[in-house]
CHARMM-style PDB file with segment names, atoms N, HN, CA, C and O in Angstrom:
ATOM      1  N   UNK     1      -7.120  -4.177 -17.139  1.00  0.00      PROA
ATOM      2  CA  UNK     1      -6.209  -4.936 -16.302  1.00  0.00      PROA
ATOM      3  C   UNK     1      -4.855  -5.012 -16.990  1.00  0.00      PROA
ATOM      4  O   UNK     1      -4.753  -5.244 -18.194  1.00  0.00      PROA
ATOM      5  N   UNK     2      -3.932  -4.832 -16.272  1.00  0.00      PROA
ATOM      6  HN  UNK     2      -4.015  -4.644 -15.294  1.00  0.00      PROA
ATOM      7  CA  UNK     2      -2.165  -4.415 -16.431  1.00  0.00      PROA
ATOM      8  C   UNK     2      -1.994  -6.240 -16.660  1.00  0.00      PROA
ATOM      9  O   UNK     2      -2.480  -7.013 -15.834  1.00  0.00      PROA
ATOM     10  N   UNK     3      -1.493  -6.565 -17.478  1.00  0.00      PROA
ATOM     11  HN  UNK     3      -1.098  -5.938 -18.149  1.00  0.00      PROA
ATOM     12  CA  UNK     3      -0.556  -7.833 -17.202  1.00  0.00      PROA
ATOM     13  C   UNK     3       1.201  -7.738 -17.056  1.00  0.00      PROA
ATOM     14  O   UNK     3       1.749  -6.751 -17.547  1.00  0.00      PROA
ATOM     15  N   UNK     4       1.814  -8.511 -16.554  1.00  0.00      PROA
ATOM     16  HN  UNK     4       1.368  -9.313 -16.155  1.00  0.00      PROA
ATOM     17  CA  UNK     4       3.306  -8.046 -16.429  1.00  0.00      PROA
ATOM     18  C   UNK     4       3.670  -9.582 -17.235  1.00  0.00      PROA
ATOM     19  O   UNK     4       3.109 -10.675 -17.152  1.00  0.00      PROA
ATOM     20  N   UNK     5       4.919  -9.099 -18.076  1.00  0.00      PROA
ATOM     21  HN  UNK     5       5.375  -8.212 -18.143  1.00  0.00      PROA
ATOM     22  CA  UNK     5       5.389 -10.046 -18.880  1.00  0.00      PROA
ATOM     23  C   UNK     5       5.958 -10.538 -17.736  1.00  0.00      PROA
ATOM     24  O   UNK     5       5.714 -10.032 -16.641  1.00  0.00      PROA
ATOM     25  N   UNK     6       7.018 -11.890 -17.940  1.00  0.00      PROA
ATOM     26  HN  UNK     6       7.216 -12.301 -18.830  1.00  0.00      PROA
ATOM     27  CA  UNK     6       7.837 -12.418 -16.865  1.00  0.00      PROA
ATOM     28  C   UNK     6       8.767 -13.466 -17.972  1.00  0.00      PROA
ATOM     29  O   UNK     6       8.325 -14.452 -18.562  1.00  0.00      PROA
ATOM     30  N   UNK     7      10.037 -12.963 -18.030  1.00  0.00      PROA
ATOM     31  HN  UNK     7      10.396 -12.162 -17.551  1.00  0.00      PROA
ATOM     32  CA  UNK     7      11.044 -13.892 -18.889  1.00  0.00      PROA
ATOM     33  C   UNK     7      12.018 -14.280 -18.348  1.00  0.00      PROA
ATOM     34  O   UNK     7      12.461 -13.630 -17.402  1.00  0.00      PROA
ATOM     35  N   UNK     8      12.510 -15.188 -18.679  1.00  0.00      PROA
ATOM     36  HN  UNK     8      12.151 -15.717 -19.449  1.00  0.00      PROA
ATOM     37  CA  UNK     8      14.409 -15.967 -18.106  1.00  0.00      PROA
ATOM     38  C   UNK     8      15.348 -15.160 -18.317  1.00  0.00      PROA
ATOM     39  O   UNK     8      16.264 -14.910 -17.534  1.00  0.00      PROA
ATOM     40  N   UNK     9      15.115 -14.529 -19.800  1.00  0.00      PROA
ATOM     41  HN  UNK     9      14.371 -14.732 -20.437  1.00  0.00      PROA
ATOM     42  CA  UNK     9      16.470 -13.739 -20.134  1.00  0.00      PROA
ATOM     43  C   UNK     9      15.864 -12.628 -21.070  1.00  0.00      PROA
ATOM     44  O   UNK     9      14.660 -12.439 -21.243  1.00  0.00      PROA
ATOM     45  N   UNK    10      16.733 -12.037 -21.555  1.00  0.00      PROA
ATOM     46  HN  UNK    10      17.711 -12.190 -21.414  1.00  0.00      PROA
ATOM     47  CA  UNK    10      16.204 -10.895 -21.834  1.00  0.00      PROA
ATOM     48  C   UNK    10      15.695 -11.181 -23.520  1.00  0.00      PROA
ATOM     49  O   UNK    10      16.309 -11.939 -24.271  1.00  0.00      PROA
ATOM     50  N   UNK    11      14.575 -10.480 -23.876  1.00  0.00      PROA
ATOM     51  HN  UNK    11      14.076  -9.864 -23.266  1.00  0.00      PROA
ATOM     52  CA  UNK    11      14.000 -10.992 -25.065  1.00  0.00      PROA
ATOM     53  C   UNK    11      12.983  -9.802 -26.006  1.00  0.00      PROA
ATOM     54  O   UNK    11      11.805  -9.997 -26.303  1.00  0.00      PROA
ATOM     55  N   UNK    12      13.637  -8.804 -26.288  1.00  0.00      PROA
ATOM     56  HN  UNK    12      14.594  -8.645 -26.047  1.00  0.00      PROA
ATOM     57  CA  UNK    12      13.230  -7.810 -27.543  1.00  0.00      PROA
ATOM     58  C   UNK    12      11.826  -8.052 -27.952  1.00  0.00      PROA
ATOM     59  O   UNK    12      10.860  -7.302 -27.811  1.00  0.00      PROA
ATOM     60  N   UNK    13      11.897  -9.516 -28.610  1.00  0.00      PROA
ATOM     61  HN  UNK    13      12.682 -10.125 -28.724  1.00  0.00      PROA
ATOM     62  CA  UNK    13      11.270  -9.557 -29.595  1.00  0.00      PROA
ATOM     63  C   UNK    13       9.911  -9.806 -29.155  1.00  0.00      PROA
ATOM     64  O   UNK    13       8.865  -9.611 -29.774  1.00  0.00      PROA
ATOM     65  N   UNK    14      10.218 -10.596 -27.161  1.00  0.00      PROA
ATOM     66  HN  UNK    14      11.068 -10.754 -26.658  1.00  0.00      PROA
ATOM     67  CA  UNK    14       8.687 -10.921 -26.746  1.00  0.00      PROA
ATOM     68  C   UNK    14       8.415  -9.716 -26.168  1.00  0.00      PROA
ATOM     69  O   UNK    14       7.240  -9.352 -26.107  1.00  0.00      PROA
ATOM     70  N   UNK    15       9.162  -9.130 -25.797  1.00  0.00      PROA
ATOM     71  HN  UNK    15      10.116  -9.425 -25.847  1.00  0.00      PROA
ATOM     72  CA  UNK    15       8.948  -7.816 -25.122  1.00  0.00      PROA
ATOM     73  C   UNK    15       7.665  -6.937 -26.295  1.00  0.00      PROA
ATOM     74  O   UNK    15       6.542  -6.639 -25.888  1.00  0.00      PROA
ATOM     75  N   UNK    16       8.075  -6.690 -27.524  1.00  0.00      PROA
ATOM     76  HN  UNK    16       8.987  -6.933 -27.854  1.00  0.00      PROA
ATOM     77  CA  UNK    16       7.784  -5.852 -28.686  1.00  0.00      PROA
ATOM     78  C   UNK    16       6.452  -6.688 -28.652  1.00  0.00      PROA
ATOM     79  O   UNK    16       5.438  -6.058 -28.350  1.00  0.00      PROA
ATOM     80  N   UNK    17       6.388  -7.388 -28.795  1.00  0.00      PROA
ATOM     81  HN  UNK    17       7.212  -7.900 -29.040  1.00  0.00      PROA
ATOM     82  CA  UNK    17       5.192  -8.303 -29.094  1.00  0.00      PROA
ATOM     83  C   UNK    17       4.269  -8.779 -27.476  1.00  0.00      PROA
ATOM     84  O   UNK    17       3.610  -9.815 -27.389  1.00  0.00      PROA
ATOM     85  N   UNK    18       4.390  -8.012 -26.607  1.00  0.00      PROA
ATOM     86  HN  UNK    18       4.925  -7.170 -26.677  1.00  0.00      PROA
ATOM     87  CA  UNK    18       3.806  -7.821 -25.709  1.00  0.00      PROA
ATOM     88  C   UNK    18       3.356  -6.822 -25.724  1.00  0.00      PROA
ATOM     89  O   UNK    18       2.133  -6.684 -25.762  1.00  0.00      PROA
ATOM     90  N   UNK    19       3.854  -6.216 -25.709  1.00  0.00      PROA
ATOM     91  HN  UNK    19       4.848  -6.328 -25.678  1.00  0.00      PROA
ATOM     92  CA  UNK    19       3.476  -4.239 -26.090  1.00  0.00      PROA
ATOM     93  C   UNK    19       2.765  -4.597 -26.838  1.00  0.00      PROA
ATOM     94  O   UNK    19       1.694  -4.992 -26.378  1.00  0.00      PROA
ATOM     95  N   UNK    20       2.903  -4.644 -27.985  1.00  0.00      PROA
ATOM     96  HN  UNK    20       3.773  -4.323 -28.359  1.00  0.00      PROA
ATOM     97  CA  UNK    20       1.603  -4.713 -29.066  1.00  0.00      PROA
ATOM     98  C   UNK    20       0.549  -5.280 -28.978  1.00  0.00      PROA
ATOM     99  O   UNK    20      -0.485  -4.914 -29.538  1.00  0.00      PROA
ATOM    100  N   UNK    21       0.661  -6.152 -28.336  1.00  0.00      PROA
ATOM    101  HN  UNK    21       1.500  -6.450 -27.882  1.00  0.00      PROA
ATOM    102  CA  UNK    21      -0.565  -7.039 -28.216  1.00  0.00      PROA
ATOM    103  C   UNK    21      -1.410  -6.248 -27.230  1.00  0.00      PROA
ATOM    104  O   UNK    21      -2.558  -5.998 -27.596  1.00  0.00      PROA
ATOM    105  N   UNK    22      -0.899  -5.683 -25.672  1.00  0.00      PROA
ATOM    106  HN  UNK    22       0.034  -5.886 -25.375  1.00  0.00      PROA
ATOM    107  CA  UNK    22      -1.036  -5.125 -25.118  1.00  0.00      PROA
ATOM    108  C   UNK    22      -2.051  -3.463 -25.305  1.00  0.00      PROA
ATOM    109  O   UNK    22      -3.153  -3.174 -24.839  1.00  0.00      PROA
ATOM    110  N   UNK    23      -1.310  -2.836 -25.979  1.00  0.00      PROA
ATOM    111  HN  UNK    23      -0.415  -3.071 -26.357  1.00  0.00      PROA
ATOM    112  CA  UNK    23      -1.910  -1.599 -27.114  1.00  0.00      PROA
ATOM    113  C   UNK    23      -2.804  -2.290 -27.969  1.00  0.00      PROA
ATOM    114  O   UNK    23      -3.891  -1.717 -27.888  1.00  0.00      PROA
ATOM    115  N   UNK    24      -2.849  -3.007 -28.553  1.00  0.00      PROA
ATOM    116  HN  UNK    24      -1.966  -3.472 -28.619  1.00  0.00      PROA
ATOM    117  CA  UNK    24      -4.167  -3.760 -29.688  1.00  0.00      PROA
ATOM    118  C   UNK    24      -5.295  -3.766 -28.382  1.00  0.00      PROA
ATOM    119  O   UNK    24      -6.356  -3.152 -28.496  1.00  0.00      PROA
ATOM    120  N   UNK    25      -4.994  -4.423 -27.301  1.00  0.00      PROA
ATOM    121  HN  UNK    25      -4.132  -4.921 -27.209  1.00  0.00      PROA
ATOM    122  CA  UNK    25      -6.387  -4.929 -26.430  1.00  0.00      PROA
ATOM    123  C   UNK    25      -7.255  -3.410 -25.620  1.00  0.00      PROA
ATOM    124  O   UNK    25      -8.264  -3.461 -24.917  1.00  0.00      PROA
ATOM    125  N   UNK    26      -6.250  -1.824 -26.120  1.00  0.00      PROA
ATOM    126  HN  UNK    26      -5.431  -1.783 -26.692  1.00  0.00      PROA
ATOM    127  CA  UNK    26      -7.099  -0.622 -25.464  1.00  0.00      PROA
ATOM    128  C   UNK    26      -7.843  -0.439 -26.373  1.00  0.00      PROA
ATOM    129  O   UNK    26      -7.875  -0.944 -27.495  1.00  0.00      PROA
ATOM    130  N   UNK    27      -8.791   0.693 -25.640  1.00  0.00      PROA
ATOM    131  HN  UNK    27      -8.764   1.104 -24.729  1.00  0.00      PROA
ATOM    132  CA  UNK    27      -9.405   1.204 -27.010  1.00  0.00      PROA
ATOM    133  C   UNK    27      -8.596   2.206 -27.397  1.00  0.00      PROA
ATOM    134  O   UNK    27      -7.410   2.381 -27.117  1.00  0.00      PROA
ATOM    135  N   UNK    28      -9.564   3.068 -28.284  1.00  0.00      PROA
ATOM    136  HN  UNK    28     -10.527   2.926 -28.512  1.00  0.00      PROA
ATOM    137  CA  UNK    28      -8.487   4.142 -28.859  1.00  0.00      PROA
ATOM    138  C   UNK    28      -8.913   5.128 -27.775  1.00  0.00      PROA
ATOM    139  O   UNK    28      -7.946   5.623 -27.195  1.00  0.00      PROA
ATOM    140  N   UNK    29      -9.818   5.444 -27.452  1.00  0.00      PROA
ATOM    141  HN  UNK    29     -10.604   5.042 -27.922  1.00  0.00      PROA
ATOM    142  CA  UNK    29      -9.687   6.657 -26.069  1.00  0.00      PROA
ATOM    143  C   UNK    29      -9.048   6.154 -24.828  1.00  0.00      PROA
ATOM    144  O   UNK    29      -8.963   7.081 -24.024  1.00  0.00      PROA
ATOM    145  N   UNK    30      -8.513   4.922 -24.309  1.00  0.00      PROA
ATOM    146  HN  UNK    30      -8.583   4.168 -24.963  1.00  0.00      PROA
ATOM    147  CA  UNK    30      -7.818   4.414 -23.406  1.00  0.00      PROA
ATOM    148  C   UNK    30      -6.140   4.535 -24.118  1.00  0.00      PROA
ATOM    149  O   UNK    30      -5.220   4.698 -23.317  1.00  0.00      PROA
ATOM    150  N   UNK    31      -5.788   4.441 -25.750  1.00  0.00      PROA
ATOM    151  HN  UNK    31      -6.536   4.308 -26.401  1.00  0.00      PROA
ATOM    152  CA  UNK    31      -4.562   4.992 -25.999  1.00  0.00      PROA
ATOM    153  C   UNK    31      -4.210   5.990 -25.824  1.00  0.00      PROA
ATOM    154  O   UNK    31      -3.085   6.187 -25.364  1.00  0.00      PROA
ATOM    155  N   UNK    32      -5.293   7.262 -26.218  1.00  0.00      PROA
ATOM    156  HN  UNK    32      -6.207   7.102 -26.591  1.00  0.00      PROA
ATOM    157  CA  UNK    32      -4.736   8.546 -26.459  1.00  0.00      PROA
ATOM    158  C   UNK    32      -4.602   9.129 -24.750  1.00  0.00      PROA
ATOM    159  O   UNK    32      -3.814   9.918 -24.228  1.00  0.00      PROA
ATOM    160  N   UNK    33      -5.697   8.376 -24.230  1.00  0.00      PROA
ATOM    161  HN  UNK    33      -6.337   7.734 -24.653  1.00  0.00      PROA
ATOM    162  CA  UNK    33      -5.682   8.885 -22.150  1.00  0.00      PROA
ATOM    163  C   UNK    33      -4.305   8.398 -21.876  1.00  0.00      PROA
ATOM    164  O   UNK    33      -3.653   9.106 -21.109  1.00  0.00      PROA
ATOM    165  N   UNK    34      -3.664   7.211 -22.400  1.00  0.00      PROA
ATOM    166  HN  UNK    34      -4.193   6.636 -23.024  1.00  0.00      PROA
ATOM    167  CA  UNK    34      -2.165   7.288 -21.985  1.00  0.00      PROA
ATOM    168  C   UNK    34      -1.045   8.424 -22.314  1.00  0.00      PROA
ATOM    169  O   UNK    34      -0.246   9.064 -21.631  1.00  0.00      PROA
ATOM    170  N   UNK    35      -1.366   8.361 -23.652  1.00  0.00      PROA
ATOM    171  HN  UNK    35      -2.015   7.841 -24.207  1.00  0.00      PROA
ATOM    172  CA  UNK    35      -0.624   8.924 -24.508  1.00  0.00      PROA
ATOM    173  C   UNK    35      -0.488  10.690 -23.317  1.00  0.00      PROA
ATOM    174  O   UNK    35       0.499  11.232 -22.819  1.00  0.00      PROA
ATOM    175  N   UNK    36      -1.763  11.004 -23.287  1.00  0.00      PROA
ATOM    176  HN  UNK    36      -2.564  10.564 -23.692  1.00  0.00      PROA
ATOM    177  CA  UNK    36      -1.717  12.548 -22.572  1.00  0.00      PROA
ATOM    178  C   UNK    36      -0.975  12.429 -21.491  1.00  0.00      PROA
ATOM    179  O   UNK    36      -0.119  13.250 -21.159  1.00  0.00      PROA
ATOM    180  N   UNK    37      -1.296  11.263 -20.798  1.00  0.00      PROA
ATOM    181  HN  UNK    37      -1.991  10.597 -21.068  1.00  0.00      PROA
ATOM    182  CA  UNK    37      -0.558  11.126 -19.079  1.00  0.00      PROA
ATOM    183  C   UNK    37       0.972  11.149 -19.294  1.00  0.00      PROA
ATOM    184  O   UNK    37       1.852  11.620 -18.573  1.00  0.00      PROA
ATOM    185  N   UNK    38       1.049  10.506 -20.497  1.00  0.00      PROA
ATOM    186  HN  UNK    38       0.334  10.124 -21.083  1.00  0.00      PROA
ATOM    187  CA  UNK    38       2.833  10.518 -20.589  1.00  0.00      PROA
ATOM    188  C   UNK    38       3.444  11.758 -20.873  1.00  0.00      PROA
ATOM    189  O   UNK    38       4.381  12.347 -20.334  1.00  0.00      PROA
ATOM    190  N   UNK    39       2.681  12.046 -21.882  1.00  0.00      PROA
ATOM    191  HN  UNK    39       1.920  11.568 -22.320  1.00  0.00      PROA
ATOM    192  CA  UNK    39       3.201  13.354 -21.681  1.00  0.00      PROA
ATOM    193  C   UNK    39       3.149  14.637 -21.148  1.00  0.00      PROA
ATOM    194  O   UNK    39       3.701  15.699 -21.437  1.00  0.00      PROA
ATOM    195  N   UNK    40       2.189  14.213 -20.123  1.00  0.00      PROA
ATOM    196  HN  UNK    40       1.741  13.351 -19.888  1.00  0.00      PROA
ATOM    197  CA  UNK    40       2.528  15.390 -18.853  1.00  0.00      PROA
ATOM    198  C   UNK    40       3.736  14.864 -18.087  1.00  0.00      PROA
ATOM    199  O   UNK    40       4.676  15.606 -17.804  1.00  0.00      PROA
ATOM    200  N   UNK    41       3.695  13.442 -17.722  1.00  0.00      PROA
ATOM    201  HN  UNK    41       2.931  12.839 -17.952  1.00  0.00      PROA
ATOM    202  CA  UNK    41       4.782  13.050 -17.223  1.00  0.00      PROA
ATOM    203  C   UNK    41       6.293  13.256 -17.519  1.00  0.00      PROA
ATOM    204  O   UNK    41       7.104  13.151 -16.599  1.00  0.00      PROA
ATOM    205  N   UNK    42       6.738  13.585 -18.953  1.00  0.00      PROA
ATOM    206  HN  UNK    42       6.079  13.670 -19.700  1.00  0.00      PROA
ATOM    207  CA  UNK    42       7.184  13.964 -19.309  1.00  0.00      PROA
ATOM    208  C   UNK    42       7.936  15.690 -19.165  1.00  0.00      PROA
ATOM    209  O   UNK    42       9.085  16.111 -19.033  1.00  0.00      PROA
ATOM    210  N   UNK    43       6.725  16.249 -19.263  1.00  0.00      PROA
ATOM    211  HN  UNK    43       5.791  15.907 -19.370  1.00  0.00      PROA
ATOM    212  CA  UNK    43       6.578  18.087 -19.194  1.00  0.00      PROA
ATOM    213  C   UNK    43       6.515  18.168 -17.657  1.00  0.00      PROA
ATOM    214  O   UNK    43       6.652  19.308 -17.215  1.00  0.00      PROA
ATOM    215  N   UNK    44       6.399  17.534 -17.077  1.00  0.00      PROA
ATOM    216  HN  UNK    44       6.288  16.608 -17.437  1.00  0.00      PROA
ATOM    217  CA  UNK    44       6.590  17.521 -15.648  1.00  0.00      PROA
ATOM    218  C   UNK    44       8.640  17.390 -15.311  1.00  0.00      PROA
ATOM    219  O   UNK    44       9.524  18.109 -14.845  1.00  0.00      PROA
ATOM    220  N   UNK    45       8.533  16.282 -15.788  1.00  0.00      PROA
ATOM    221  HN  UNK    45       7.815  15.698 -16.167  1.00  0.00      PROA
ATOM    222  CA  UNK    45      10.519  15.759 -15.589  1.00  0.00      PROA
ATOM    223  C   UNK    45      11.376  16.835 -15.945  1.00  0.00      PROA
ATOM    224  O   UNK    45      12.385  17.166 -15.323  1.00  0.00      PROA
ATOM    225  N   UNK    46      10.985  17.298 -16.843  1.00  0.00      PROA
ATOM    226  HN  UNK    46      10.165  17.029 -17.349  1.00  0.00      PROA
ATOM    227  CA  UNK    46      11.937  18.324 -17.573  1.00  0.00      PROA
ATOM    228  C   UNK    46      11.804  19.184 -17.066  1.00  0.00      PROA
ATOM    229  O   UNK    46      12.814  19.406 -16.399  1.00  0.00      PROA
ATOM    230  N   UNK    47      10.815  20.188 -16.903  1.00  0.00      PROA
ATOM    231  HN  UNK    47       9.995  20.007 -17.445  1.00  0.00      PROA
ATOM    232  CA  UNK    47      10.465  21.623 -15.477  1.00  0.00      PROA
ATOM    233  C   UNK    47      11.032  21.014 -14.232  1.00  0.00      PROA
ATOM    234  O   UNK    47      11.271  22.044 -13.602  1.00  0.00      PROA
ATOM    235  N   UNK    48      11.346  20.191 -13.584  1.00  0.00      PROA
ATOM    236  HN  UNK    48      11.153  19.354 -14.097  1.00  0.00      PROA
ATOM    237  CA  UNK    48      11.926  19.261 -12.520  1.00  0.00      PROA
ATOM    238  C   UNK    48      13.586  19.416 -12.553  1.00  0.00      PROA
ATOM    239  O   UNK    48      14.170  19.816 -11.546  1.00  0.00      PROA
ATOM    240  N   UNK    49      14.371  19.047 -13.874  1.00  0.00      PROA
ATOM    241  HN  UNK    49      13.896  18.723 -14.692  1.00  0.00      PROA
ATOM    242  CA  UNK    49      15.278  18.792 -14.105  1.00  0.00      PROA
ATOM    243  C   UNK    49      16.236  20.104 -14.783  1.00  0.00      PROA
ATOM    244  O   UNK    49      17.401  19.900 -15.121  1.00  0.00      PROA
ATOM    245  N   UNK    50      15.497  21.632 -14.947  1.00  0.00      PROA
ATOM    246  HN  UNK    50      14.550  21.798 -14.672  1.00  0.00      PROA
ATOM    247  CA  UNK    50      16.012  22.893 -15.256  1.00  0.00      PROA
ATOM    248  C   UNK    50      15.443  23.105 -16.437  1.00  0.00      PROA
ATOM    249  O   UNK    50      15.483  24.249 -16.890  1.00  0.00      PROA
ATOM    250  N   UNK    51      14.975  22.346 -16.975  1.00  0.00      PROA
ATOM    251  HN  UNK    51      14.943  21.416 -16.607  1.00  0.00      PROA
ATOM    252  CA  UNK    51      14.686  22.664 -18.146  1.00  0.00      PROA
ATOM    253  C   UNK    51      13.398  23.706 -18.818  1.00  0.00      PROA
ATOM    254  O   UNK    51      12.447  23.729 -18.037  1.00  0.00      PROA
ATOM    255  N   UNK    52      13.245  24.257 -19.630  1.00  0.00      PROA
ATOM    256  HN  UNK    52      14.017  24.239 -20.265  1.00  0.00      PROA
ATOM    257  CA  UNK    52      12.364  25.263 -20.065  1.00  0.00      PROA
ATOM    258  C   UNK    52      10.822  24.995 -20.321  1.00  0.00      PROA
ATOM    259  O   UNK    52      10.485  24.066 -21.055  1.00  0.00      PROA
ATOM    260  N   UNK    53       9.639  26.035 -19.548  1.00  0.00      PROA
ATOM    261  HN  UNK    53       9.912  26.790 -18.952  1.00  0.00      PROA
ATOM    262  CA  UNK    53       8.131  25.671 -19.437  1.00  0.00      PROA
ATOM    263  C   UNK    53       8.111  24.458 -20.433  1.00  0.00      PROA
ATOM    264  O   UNK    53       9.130  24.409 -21.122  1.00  0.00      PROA
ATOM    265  N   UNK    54       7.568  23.872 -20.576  1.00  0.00      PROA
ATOM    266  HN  UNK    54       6.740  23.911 -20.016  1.00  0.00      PROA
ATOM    267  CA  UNK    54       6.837  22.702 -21.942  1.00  0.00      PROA
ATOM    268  C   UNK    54       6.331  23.825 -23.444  1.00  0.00      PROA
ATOM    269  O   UNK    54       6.600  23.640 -24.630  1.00  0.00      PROA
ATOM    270  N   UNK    55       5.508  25.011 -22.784  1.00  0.00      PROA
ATOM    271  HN  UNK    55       5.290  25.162 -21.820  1.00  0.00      PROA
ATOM    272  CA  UNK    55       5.398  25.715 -23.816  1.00  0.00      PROA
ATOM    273  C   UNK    55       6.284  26.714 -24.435  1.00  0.00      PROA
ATOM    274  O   UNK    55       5.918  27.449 -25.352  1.00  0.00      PROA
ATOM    275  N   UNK    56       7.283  26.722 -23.991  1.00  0.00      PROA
ATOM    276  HN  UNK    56       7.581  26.126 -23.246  1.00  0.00      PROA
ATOM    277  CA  UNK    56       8.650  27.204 -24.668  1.00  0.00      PROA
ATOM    278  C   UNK    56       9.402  26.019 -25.106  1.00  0.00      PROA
ATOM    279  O   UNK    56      10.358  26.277 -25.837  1.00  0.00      PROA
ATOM    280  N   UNK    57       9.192  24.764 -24.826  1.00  0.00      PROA
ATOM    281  HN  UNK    57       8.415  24.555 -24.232  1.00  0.00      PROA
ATOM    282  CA  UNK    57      10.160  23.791 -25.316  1.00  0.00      PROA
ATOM    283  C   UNK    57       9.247  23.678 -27.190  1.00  0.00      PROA
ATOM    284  O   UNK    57       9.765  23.853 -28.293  1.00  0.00      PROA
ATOM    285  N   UNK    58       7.748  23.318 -26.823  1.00  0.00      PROA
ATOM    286  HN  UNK    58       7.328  23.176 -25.927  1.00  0.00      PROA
ATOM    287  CA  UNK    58       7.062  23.517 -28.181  1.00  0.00      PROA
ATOM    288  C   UNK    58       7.433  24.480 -29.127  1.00  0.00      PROA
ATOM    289  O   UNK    58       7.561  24.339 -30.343  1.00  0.00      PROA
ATOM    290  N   UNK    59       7.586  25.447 -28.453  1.00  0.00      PROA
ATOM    291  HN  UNK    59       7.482  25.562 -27.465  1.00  0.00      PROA
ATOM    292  CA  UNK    59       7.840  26.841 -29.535  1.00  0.00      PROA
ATOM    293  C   UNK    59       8.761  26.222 -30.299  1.00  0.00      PROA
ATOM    294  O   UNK    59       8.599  25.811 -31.448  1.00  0.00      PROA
ATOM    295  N   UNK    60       9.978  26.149 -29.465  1.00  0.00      PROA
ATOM    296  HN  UNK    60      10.110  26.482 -28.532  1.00  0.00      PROA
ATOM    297  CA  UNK    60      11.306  25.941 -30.437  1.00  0.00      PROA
ATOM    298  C   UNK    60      11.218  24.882 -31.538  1.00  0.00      PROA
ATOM    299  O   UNK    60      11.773  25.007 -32.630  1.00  0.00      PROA
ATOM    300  N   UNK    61      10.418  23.742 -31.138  1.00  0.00      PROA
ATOM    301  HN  UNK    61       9.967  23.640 -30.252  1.00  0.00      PROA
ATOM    302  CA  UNK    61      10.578  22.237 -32.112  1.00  0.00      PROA
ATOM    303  C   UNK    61       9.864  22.732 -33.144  1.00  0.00      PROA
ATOM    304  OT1 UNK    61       9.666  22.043 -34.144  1.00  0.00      PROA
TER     305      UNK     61
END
């Protein structure tokens, strides 16, 4: 279950410390299943936006 922070003003530090707390409560195969989705999401934007296959962007880095 997703919780959504909700603040008055803007706040870094609860933000950071939401996240974390947030990431502490997955497991580690519910981190790394994000971790992959993002970065297709990612390798998706960029083939979208002109940019070169994902496996030519790897090559180069």
């Amino acid at each position: 279950m997703k919780s959504i922070l909700k603040l008055d003003h803007h706040n870094e530090e609860k933000e950071l410390e939401f996240e974390l707390d947030y990431q502490a409560s997955l497991t580690t195969a519910e981190r790394f299943k994000m971790m992959f989705e993002r970065s297709d999401l990612i390798k998706e934007m960029l083939i979208r936006h002109g940019h070169r296959k994902p496996i030519e962007i790897i090559k180069r880095t």
